[in-house]
N, CA, C and O of each residue as an XYZ file, in Angstrom:
808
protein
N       0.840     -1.194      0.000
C       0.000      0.000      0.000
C       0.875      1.244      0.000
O       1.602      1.415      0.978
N       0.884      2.151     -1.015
C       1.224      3.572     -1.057
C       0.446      4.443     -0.739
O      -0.718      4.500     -1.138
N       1.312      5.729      0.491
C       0.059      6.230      0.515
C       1.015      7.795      0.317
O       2.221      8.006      0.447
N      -0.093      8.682     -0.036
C       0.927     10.008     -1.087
C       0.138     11.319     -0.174
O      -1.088     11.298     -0.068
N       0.941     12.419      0.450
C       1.039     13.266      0.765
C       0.577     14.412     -0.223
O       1.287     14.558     -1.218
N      -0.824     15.476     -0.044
C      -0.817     15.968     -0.683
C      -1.262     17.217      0.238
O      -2.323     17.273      0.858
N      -0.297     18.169      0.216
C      -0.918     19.347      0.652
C      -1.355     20.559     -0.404
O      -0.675     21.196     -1.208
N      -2.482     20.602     -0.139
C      -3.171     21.722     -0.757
C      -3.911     22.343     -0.009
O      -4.516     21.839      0.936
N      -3.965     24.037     -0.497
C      -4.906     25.224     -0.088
C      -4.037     26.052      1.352
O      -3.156     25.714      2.143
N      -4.735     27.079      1.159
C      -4.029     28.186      2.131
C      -4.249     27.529      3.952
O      -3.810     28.277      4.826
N      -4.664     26.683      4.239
C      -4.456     26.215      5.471
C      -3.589     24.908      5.782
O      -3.997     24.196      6.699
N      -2.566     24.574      5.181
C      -1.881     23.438      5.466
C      -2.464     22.109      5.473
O      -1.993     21.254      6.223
N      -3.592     21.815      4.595
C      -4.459     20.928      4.797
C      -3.655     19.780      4.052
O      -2.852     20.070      3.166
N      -3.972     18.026      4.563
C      -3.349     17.273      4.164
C      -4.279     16.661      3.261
O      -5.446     16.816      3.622
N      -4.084     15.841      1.914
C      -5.356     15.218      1.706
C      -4.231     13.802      1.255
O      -3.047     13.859      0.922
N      -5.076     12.669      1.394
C      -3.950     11.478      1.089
C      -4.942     10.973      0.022
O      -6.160     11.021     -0.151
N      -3.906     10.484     -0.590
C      -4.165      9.333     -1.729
C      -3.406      8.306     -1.340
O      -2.175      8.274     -1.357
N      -4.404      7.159     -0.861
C      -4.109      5.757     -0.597
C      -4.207      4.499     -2.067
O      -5.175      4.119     -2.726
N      -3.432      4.315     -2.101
C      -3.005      3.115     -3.468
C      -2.680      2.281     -3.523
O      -1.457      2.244     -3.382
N      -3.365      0.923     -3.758
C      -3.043     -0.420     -3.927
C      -3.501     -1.342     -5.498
O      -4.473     -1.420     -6.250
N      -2.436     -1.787     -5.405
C      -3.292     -2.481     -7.016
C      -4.153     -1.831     -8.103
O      -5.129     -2.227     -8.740
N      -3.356     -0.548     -8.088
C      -4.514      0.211     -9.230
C      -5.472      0.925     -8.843
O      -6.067      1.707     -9.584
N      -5.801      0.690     -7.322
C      -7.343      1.228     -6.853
C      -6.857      2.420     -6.024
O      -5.707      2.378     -5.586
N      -7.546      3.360     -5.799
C      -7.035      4.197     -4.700
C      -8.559      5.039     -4.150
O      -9.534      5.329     -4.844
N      -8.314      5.319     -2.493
C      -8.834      5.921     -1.802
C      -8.752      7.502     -1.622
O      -7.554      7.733     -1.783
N      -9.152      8.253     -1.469
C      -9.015      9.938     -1.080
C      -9.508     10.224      0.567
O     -10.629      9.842      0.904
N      -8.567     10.946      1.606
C      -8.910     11.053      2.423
C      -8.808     12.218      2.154
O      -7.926     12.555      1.365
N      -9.862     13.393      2.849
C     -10.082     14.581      3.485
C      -9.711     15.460      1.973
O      -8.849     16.340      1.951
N     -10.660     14.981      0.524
C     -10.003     15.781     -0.754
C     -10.605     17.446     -0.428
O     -11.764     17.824     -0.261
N      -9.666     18.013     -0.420
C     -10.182     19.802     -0.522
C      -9.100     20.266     -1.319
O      -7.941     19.938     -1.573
N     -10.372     21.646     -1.783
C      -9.250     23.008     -2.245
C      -9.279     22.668     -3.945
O     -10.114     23.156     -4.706
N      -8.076     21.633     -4.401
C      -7.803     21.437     -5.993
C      -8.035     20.135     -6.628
O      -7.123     19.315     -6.731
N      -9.473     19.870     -7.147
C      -9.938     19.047     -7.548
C      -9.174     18.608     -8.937
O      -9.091     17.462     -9.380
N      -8.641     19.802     -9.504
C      -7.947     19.549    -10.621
C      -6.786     18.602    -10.453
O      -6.595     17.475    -10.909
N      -5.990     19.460     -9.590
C      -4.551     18.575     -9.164
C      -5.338     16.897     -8.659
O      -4.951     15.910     -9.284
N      -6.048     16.770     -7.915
C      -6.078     15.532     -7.578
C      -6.767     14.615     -8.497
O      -6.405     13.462     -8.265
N      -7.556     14.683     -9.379
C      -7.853     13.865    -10.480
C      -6.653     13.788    -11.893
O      -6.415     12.734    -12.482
N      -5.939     15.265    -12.280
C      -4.695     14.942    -13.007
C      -3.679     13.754    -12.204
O      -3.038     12.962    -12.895
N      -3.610     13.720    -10.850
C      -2.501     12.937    -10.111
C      -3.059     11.488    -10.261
O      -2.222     10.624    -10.519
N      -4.558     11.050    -10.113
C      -5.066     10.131    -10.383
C      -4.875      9.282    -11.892
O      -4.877      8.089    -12.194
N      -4.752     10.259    -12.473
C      -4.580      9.638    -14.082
C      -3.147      9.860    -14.324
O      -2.989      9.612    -15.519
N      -2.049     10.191    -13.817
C      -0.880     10.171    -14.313
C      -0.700      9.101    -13.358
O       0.388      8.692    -13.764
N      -1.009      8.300    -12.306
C      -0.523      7.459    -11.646
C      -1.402      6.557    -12.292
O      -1.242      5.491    -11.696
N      -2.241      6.402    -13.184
C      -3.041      5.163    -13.434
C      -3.892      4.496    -12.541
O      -3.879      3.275    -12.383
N      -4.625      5.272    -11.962
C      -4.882      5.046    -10.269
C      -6.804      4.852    -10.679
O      -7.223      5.798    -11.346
N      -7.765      3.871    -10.369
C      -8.695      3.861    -10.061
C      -9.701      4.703     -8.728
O      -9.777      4.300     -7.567
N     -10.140      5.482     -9.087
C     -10.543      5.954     -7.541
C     -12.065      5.348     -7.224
O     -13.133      5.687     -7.734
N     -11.761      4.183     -6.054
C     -12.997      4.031     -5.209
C     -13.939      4.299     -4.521
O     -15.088      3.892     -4.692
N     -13.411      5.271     -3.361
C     -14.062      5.982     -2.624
C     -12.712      7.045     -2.329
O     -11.486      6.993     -2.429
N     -14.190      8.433     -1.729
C     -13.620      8.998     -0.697
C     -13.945      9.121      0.831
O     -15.102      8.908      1.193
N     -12.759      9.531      1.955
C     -13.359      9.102      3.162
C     -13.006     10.731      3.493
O     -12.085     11.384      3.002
N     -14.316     11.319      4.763
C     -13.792     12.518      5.163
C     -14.129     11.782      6.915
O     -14.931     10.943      7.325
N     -12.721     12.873      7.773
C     -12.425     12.387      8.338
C     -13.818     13.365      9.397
O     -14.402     12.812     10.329
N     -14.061     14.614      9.035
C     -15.097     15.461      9.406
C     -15.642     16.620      8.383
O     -15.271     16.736      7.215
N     -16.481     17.355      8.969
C     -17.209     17.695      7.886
C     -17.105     19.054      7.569
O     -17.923     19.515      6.774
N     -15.973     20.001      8.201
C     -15.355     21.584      8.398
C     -15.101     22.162      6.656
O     -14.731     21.638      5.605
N     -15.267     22.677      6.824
C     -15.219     23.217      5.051
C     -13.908     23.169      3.879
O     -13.750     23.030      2.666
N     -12.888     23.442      5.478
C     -11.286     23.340      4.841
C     -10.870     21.953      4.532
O      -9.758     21.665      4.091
N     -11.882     21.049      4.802
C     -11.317     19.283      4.478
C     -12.491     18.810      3.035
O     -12.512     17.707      2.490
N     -13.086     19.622      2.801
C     -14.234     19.029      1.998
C     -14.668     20.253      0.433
O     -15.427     20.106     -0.525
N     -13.823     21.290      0.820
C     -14.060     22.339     -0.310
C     -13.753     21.515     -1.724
O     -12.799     20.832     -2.097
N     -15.253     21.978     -2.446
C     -15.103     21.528     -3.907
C     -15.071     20.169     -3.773
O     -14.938     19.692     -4.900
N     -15.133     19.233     -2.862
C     -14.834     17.920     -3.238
C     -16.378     17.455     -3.390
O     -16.620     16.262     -3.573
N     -17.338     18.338     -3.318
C     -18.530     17.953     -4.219
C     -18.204     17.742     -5.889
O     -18.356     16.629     -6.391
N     -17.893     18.527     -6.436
C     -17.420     18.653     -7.871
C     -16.500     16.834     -7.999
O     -17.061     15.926     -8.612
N     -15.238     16.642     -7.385
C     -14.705     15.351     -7.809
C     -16.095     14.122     -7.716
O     -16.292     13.207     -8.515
N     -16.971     14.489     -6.407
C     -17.447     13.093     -6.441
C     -18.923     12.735     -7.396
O     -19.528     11.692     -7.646
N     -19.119     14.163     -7.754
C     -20.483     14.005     -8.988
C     -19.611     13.773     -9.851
O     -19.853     12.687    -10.378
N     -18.347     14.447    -10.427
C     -17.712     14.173    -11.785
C     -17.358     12.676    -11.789
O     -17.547     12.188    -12.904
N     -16.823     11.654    -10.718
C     -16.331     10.234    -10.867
C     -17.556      9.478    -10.455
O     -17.565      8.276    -10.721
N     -18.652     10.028     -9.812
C     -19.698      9.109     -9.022
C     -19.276      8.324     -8.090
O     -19.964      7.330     -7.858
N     -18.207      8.515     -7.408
C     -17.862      7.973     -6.015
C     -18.564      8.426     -5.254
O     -19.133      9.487     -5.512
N     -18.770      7.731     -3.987
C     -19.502      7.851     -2.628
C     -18.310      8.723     -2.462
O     -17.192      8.551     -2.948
N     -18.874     10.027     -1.429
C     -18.132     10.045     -0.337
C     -18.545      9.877      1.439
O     -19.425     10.472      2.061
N     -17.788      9.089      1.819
C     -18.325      8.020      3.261
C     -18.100      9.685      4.301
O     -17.058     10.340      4.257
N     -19.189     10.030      5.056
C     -19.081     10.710      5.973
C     -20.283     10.015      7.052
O     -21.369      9.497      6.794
N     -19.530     10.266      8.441
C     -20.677     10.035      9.488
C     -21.322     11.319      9.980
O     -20.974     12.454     10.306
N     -22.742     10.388      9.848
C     -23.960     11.418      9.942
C     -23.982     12.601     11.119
O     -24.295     13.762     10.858
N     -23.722     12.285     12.041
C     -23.982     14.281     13.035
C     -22.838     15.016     11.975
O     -22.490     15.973     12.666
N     -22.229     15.094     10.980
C     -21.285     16.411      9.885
C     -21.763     16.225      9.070
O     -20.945     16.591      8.225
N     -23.192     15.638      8.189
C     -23.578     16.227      6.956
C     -23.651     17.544      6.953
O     -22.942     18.219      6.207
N     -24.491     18.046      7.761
C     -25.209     19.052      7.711
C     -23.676     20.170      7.626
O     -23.432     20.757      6.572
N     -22.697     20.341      8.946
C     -21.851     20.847      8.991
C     -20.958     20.986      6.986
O     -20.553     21.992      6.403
N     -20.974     19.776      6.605
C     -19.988     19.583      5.393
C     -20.684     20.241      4.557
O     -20.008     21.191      4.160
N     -21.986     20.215      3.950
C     -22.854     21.099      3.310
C     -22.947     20.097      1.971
O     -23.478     20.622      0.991
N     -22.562     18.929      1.841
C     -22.580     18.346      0.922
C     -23.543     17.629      0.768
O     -23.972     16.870      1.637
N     -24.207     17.827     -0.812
C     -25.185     17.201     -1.111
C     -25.651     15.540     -0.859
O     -25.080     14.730     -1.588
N     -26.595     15.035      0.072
C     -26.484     13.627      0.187
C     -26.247     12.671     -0.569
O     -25.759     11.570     -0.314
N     -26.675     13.199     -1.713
C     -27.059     12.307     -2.603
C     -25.862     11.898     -3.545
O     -25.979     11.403     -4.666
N     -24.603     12.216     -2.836
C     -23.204     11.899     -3.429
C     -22.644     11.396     -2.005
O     -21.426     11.396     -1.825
N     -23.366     11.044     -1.173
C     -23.027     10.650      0.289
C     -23.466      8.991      0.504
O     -24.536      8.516      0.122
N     -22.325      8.203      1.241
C     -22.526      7.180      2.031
C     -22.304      7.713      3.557
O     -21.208      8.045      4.008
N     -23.289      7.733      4.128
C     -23.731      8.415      5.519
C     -23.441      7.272      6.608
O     -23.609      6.195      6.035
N     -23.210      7.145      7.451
C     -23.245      6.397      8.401
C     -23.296      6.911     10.057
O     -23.278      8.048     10.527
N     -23.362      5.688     10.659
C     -23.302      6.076     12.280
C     -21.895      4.737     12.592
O     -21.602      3.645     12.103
N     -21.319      5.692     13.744
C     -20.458      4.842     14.681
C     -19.499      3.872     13.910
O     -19.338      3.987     12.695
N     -18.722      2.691     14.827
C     -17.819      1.856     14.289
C     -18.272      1.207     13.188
O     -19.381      0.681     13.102
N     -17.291      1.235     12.192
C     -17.864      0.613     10.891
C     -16.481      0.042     10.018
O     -15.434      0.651      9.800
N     -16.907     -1.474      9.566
C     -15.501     -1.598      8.420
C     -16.000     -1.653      7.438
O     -17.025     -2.330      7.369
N     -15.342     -0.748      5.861
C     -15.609     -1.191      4.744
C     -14.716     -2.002      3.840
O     -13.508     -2.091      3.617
N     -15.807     -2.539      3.428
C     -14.483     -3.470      2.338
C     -14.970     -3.229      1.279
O     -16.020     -3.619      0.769
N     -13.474     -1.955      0.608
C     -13.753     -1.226     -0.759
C     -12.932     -1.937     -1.882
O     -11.829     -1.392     -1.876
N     -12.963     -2.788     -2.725
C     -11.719     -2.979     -3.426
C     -10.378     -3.744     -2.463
O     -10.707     -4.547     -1.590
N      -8.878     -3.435     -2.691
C      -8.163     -4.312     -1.662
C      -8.171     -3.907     -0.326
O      -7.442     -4.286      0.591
N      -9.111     -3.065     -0.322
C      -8.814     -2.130      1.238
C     -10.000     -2.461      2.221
O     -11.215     -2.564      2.049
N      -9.185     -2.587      3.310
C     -10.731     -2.490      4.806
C     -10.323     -1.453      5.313
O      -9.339     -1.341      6.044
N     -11.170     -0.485      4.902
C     -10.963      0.587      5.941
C     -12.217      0.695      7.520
O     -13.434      0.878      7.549
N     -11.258      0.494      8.571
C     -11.960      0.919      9.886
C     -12.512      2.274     10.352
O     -11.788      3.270     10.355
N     -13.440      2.302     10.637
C     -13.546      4.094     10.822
C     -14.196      3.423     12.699
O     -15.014      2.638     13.178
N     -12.990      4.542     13.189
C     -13.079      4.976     14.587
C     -13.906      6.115     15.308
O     -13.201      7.098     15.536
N     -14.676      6.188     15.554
C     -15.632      7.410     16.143
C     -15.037      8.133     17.012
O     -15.049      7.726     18.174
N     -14.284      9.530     16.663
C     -13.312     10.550     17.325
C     -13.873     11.651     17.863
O     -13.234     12.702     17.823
N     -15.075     11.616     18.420
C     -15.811     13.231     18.465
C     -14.811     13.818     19.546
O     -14.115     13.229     20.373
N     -14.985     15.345     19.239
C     -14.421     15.961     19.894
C     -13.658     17.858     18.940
O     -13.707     19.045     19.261
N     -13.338     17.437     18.299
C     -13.307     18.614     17.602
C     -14.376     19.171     16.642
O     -14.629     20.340     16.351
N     -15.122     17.628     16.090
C     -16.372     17.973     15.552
C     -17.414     16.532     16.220
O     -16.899     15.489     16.621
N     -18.323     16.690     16.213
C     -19.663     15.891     17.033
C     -19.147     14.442     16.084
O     -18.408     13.590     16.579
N     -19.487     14.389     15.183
C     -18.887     13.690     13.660
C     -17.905     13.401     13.476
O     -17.770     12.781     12.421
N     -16.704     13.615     14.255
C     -15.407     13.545     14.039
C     -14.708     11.798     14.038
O     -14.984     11.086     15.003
N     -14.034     11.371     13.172
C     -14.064     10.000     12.538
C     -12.291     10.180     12.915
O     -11.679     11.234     13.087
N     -11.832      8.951     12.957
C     -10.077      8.607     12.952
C     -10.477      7.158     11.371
O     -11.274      6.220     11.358
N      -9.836      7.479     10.682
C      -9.960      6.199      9.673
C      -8.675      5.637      9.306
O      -7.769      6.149      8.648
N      -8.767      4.339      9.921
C      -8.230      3.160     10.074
C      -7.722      2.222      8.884
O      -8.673      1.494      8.599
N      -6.478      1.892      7.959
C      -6.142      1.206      7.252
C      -4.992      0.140      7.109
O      -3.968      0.478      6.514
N      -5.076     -0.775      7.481
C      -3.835     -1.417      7.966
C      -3.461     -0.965      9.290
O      -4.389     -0.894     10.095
N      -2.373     -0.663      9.667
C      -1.182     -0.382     10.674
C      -1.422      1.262     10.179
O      -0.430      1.961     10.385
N      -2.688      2.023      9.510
C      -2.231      3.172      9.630
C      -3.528      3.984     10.048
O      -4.557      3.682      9.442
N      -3.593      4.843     10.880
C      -4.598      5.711     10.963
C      -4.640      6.902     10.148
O      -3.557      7.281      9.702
N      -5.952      7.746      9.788
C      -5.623      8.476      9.555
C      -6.586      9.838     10.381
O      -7.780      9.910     10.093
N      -6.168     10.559     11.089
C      -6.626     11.102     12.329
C      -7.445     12.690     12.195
O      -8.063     13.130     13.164
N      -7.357     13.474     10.866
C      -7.645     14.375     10.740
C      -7.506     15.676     11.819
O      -6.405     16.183     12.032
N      -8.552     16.087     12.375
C      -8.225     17.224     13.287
C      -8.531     16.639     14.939
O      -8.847     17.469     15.791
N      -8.437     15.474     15.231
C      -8.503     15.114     16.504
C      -7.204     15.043     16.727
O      -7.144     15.971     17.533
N      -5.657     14.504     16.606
C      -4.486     14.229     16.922
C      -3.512     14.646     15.780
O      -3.658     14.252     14.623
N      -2.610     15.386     16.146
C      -1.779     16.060     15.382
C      -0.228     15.924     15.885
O      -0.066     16.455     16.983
N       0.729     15.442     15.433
C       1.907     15.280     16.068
C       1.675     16.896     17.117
O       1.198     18.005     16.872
N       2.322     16.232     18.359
C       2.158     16.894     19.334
C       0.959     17.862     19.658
O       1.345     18.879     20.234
N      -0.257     17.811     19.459
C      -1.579     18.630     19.349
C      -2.576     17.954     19.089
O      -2.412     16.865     18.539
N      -3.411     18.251     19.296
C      -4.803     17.932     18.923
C      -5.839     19.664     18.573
O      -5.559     20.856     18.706
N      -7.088     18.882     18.083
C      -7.796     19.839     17.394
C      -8.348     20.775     18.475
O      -8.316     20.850     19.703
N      -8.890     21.480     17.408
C      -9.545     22.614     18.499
C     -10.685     22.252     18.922
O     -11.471     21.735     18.128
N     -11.127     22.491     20.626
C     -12.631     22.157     20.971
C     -13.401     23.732     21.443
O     -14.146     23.812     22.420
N     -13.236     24.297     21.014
C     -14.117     26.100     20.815
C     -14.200     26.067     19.961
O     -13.591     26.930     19.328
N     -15.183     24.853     19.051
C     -16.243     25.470     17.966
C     -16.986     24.806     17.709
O     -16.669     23.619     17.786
N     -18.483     25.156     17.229
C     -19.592     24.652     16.953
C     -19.525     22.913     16.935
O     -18.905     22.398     16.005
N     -20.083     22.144     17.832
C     -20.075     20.904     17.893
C     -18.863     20.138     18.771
O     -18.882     18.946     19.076
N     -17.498     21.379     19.202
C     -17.068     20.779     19.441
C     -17.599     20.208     21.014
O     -18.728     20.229     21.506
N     -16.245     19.677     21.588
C     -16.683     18.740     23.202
C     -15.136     18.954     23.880
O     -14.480     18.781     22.853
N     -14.466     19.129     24.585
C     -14.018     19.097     25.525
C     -13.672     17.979     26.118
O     -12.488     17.663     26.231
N     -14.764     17.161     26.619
C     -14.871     15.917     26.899
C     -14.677     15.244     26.008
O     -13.488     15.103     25.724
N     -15.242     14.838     25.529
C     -15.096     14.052     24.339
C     -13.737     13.896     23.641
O     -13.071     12.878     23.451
N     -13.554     14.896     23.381
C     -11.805     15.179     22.680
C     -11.199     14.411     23.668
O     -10.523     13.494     23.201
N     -11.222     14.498     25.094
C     -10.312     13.368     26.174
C     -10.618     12.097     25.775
O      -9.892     11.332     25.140
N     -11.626     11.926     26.142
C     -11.743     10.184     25.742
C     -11.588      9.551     24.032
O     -11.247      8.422     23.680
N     -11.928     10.596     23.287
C     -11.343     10.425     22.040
C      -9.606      9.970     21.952
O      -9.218      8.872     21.554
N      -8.788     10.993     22.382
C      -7.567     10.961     22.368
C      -7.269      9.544     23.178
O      -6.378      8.827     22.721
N      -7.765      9.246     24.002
C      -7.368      8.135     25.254
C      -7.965      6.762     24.047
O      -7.712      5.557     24.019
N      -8.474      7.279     23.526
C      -9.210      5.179     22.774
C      -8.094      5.438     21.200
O      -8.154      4.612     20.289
N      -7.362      6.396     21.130
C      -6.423      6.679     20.214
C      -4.883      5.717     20.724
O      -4.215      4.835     20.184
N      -4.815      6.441     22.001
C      -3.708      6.069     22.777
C      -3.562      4.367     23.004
O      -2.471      3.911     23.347
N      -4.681      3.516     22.797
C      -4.619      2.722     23.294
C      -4.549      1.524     22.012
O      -4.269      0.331     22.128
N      -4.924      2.332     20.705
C      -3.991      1.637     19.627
C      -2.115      0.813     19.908
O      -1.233      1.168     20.690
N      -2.134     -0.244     18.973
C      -0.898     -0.483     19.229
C       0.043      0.752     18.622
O      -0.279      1.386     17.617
N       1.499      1.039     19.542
C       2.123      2.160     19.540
C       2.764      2.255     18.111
O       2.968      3.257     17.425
N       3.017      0.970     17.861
C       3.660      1.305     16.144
C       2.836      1.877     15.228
O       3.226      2.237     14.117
N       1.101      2.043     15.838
C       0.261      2.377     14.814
C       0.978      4.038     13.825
O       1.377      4.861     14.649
N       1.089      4.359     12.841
C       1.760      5.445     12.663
C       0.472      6.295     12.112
O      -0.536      5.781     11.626
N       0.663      7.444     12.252
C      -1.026      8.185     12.222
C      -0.659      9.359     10.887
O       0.461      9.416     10.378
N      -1.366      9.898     10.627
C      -1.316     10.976      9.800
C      -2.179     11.825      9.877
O      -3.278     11.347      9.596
N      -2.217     13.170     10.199
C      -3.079     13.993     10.014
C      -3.809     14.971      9.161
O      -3.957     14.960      7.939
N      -4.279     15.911     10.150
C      -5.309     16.467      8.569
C      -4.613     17.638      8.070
O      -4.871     18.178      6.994
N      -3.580     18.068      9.022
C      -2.846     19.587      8.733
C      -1.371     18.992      8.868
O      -1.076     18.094      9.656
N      -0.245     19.792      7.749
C       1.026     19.555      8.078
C       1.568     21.127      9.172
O       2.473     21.865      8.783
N       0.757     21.388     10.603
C       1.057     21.923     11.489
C       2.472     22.431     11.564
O       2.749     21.582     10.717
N       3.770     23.097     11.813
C       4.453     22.675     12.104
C       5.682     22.171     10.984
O       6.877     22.244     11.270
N       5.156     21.636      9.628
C       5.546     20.979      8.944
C       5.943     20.014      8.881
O       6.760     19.585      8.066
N       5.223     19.263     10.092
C       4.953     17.726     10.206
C       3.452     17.181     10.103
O       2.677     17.936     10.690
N       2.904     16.196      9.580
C       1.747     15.790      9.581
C       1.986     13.943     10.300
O       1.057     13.467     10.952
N       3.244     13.132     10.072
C       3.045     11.732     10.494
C       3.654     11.794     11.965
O       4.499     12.589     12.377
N       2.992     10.715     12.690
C       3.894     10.419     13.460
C       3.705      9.071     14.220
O       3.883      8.162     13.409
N       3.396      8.557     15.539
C       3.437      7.389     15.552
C       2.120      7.469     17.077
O       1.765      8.527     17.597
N       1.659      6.160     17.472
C       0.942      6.450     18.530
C       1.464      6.875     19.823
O       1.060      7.676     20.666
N       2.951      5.751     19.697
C       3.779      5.309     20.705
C       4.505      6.839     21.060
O       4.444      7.152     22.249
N       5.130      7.735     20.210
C       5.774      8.358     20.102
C       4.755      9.768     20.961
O       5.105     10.685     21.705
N       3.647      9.422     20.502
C       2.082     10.538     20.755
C       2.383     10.645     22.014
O       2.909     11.652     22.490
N       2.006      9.382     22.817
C       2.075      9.185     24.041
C       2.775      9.044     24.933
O       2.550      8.472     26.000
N       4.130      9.799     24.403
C       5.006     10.627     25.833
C       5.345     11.343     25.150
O       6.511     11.440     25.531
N       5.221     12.247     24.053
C       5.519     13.720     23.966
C       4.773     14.854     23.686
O       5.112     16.037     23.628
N       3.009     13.951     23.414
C       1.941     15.298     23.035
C       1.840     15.526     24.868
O       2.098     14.807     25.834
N       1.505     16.432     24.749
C       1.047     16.541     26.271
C      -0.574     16.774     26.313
O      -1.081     16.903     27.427
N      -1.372     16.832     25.204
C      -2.865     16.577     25.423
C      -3.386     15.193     25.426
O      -4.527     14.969     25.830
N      -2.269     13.839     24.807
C      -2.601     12.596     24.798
C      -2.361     12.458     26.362
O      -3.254     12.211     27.173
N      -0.843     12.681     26.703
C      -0.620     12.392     28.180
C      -1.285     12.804     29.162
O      -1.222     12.108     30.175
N      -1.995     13.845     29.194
C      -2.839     14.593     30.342
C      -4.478     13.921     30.078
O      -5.212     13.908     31.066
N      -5.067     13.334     28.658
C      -6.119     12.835     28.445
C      -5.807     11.279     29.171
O      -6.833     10.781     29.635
N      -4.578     10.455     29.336
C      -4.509      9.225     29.810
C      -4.288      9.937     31.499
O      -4.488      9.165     32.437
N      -4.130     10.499     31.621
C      -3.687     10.885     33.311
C      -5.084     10.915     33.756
O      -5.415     10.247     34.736
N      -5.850     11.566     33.176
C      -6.991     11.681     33.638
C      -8.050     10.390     33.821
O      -8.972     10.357     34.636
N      -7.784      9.600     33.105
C      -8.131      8.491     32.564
C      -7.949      7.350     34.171
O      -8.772      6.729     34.843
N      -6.294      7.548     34.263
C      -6.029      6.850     35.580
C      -6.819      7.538     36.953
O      -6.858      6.870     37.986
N      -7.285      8.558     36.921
C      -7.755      9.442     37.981
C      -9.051      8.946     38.565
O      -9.207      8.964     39.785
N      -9.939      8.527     37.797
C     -11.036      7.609     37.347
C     -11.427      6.480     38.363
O     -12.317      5.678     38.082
C-alpha cells in the first residue's frame, strides 16, 4: 500500500491518496480538484471511494465537484452532513464503528468526536488516519460549533490505546509535520498524556 502526501490550499491541509493495485482511496479531498484527479490519471490510479475524516469546510471544499464528476460515494458520518454542506445524494452516511471493504482495502472508521460531534479517525492497515482530533504533538480545536471538551479526552485516550507502532497521519502539516506514531504521541503530546492521566484518575 502507497500512501501520497498531498498538501493543498491556504491552510496546510493534508489530503492522502491511498493506493493499492490500481485502486485508490481519497482522504479529506479539498481546495484542488484539478490537481487531484490529473494525479489520479498520471498514476493510473482507479478511484474508489472517498473518506472525510469530518465535515469543516477546509477538508471538503469543492470535493462535491470530484465526487459528482467520478460518481464515487463520499463516506461521511452522519452528526457532519449538515456541517460539510454536501449534497447527500453523493453521500454514504453512516453512524459509529464501521468496516468497509472497498476494493483491496478495509478501511476501519473509529468514532473521534471531539473537535467535531462527527469527528471520525480512519483506520487502514497499521495506519490511521486522524484528521483534526491528533496532530503530532496537538490535537484539534474544541471552541467550535459541535465541538466537546470531553469528548476530545476520551477520544484521544481510545487513540492512545492503539498499538504504539500504529503510525497516524493527520489532517494539517502543522508545524511541517503531519506523520507520526501512537507510541511516540504518548510521551511527547502533552494533550494525549494529560487525556490518559486523567483516565487513571477515574
Amino acid at each position: 500500500m502507497q500512501i501520497d502526501v498531498l498538501e493543498l490550499g491556504p491552510m496546510a491541509n493534508c489530503t492522502y491518496l491511498v493506493s493499492q493495485e490500481g485502486k485508490a482511496l481519497l482522504i479529506d479531498p479539498a481546495w484542488d480538484m484539478n490537481f487531484l484527479e490529473h494525479t489520479l490519471t498520471e498514476k493510473k490510479l482507479t478511484l474508489l471511494g472517498v473518506f472525510f475524516t469530518h465535515g469543516h469546510f477546509d477538508h471538503v471544499k469543492f470535493a462535491q465537484d470530484l465526487l459528482q464528476k467520478t460518481g464515487v460515494k463520499g463516506y461521511l458520518q452522519e452528526p457532519d452532513v449538515l456541517l460539510a454542506g454536501l449534497d447527500p445524494q453523493f453521500l454514504h452516511v453512516y453512524n459509529g464503528t464501521q468496516t468497509f471493504h472497498i476494493g483491496p482495502f478495509d478501511v476501519e472508521i473509529i468514532p473521534t468526536p471531539g473537535h467535531t460531534a462527527g469527528g471520525v479517525c480512519i483506520k487502514i492497515g497499521n495506519i490511521v488516519f486522524t484528521g483534526d482530533t491528533l496532530f503530532p504533538g496537538a490535537c484539534g480545536r474544541v471552541d467550535l460549533p459541535t465541538s466537546n471538551p470531553r469528548a476530545m479526552r476520551q477520544s484521544l485516550v481510545k487513540l492512545a490505546h492503539l498499538p504504539e507502532d500504529t503510525q497516524i497521519f493527520a489532517g494539517h502539516s502543522y508545524g511541517g509535520k503531519c506523520s507520526s506514531t501512537i507510541g511516540y504521541e504518548k510521551i511527547k503530546n502533552p494533550f494525549m498524556r494529560n487525556a490518559l492521566r486523567d483516565e487513571e484518575r477515574l
